[in-house]
Rosetta silent file (secondary structure, phi, psi, omega in degrees, C-alpha in Angstrom):
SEQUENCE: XXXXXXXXXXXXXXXXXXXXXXXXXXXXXXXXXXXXXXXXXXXXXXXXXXXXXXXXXXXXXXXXXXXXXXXXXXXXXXXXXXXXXXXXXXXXXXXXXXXXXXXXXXXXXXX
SCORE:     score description
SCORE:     0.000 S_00000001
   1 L     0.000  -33.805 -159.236  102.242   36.589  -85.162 S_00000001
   2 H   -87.092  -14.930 -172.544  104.345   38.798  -87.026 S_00000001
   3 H   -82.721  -18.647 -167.661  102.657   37.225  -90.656 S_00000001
   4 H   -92.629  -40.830  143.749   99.404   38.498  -88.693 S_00000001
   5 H   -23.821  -47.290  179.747  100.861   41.795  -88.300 S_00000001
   6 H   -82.959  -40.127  175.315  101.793   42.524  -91.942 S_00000001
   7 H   -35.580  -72.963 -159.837   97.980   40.916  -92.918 S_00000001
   8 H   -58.383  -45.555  176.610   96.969   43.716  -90.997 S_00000001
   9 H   -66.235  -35.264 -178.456   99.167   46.616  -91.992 S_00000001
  10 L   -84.298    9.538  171.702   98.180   45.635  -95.870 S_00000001
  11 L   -73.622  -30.990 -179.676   94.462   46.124  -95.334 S_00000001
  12 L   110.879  -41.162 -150.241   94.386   49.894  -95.503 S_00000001
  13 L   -95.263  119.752  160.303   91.804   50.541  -92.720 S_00000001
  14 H    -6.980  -66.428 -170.704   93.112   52.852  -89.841 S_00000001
  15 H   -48.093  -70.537 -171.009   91.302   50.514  -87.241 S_00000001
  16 H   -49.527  -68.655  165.848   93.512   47.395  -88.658 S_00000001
  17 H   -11.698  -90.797  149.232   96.690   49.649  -88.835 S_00000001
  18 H    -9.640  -24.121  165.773   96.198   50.267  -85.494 S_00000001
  19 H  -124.567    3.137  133.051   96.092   47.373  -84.084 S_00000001
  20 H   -55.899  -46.040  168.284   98.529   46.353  -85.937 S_00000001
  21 H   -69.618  -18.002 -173.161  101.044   48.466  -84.113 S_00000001
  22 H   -80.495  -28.537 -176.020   99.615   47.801  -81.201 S_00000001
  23 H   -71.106  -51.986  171.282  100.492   43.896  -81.859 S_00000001
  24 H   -38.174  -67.360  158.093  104.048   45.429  -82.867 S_00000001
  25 H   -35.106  -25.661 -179.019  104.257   47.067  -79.712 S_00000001
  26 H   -94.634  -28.357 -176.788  103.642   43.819  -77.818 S_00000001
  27 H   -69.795  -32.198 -170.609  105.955   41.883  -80.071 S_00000001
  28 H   -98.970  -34.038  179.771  108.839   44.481  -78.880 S_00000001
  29 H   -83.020  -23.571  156.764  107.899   44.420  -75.088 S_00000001
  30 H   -79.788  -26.202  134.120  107.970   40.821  -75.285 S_00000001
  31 H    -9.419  -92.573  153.364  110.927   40.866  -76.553 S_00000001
  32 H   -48.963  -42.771 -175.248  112.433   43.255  -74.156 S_00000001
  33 H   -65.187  -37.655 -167.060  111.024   41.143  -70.987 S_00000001
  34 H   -80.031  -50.083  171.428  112.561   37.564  -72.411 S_00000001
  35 H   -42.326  -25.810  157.485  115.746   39.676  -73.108 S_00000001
  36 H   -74.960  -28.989  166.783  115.699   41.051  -69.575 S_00000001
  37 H   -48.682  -66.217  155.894  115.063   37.302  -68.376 S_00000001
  38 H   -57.663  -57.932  178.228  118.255   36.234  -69.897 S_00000001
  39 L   -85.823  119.438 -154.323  120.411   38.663  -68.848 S_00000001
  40 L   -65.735  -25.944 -172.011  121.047   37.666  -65.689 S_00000001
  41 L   -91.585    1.629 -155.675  123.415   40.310  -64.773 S_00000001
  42 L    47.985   50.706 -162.014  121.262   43.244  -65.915 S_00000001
  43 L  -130.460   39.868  176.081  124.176   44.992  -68.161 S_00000001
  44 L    39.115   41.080  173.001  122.137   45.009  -71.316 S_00000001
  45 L  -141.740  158.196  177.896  124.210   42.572  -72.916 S_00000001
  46 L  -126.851  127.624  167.284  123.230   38.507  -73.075 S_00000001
  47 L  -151.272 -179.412 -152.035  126.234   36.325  -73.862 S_00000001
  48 H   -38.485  -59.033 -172.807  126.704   32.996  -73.839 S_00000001
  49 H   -47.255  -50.753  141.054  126.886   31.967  -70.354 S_00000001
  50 H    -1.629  -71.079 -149.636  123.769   33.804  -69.743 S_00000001
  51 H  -108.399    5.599  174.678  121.505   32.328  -72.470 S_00000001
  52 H   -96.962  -45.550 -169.826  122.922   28.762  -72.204 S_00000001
  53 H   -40.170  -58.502 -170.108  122.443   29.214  -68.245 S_00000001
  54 H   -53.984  -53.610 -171.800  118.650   30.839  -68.950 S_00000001
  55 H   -84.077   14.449  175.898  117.971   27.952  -71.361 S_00000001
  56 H   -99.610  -36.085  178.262  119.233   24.871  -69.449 S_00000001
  57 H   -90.659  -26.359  164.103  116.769   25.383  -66.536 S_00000001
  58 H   -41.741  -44.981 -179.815  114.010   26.488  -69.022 S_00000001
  59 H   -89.157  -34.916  157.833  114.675   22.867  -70.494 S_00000001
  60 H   -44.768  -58.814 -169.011  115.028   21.159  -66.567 S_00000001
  61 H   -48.771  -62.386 -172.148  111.850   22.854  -66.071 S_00000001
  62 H   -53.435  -46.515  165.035  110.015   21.524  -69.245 S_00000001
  63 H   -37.645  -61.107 -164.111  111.862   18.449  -68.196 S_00000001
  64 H   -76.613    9.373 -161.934  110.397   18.164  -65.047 S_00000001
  65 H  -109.593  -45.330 -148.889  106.357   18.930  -66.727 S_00000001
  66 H   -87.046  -67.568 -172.451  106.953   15.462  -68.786 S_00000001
  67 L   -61.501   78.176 -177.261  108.681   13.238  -66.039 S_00000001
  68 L   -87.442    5.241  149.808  105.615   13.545  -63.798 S_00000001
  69 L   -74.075  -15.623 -176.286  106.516   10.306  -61.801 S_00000001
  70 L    77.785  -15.109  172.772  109.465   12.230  -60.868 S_00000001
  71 L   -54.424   37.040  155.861  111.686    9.164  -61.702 S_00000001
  72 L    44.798   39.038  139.964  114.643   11.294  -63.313 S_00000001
  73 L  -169.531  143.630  172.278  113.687   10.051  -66.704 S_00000001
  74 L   -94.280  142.858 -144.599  111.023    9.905  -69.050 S_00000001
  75 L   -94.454 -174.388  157.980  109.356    7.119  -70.561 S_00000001
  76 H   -39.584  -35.358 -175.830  107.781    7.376  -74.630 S_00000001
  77 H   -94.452   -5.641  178.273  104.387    7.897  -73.096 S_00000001
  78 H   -73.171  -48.859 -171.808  105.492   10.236  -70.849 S_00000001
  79 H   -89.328  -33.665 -179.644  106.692   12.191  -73.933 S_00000001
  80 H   -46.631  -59.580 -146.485  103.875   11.148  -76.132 S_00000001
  81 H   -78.909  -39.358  169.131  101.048   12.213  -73.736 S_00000001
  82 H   -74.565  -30.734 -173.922  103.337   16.012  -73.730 S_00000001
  83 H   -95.776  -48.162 -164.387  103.588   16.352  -77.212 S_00000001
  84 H   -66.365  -13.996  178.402  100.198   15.198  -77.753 S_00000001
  85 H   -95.281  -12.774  152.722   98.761   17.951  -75.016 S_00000001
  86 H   -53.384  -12.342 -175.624  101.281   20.718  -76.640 S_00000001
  87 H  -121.037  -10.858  155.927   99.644   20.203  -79.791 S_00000001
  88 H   -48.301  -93.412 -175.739   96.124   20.066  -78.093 S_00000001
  89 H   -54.773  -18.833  163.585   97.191   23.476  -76.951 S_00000001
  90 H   -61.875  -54.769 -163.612   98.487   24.937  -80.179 S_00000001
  91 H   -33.791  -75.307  179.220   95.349   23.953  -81.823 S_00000001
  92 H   -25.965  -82.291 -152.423   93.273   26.149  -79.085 S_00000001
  93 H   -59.237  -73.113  170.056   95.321   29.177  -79.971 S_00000001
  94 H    -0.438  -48.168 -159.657   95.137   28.357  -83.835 S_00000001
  95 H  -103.124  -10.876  148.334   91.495   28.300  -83.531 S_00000001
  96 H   -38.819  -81.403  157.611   91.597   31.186  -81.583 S_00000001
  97 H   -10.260  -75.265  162.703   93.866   33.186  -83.895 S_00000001
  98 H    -5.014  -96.452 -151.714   91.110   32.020  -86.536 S_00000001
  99 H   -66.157   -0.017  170.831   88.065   33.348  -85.101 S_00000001
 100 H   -69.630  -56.149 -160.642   89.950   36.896  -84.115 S_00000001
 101 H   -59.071  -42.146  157.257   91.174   37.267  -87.685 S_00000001
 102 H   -25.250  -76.847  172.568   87.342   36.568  -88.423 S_00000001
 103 H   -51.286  -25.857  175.950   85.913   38.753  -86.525 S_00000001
 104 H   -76.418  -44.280  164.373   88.509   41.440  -87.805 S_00000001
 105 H   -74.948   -9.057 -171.617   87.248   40.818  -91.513 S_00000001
 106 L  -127.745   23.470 -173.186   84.264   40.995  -90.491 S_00000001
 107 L  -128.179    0.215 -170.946   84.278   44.232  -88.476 S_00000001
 108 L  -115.680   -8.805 -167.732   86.669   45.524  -92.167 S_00000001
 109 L   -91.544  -44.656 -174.272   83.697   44.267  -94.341 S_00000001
 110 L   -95.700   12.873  173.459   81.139   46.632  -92.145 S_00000001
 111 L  -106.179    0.000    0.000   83.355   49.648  -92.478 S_00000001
């Protein structure tokens, strides 16, 4: 996102500028939210225990998405069948991402 941010800031056109920052702006409040996520204590600081803590149930959790028999382990197709619908779902946004960026050249084309 952030290479689609500088695309945007080097175009020139107000509109793109704009909505560049506006991307920026989202990029920093998302930011701030996963950073409020980790720290668990709310004392504006994240340190290890925190961010191991935050990312060990973040990884149970993901865990628990693959092993969908619930049998406390997962088999190759269990993980195949996850990576192959994680990359399923990249794709979508990818092709999303695309046709935005289109549509953005092609709203910079008519100005």
């Amino acid at each position: 996102m952030l290479g689609a941010v500088a695309v945007l800031l080097l175009t020139g056109s107000d509109s793109f500028a704009g909505a560049a920052k506006g991307q920026g702006e989202a990029l920093a409040g998302a930011f701030q939210a996963r950073f409020e996520l980790i720290d668990a204590n709310n004392d504006g600081k994240v340190t290890r225990a925190e961010y191991v803590e935050f990312h060990s149930k973040q990884a149970g959790k993901r865990f628990d998405q693959v092993d969908k028999d619930k049998k406390g382990y997962v088999t190759k197709e269990e993980v195949k069948e996850a990576v192959e619908k994680a990359a399923t779902k990249m794709q979508k946004n990818k092709q999303k991402w695309l046709e935005k960026k289109q549509q953005m050249q092609e709203q910079q084309q008519a100005e």
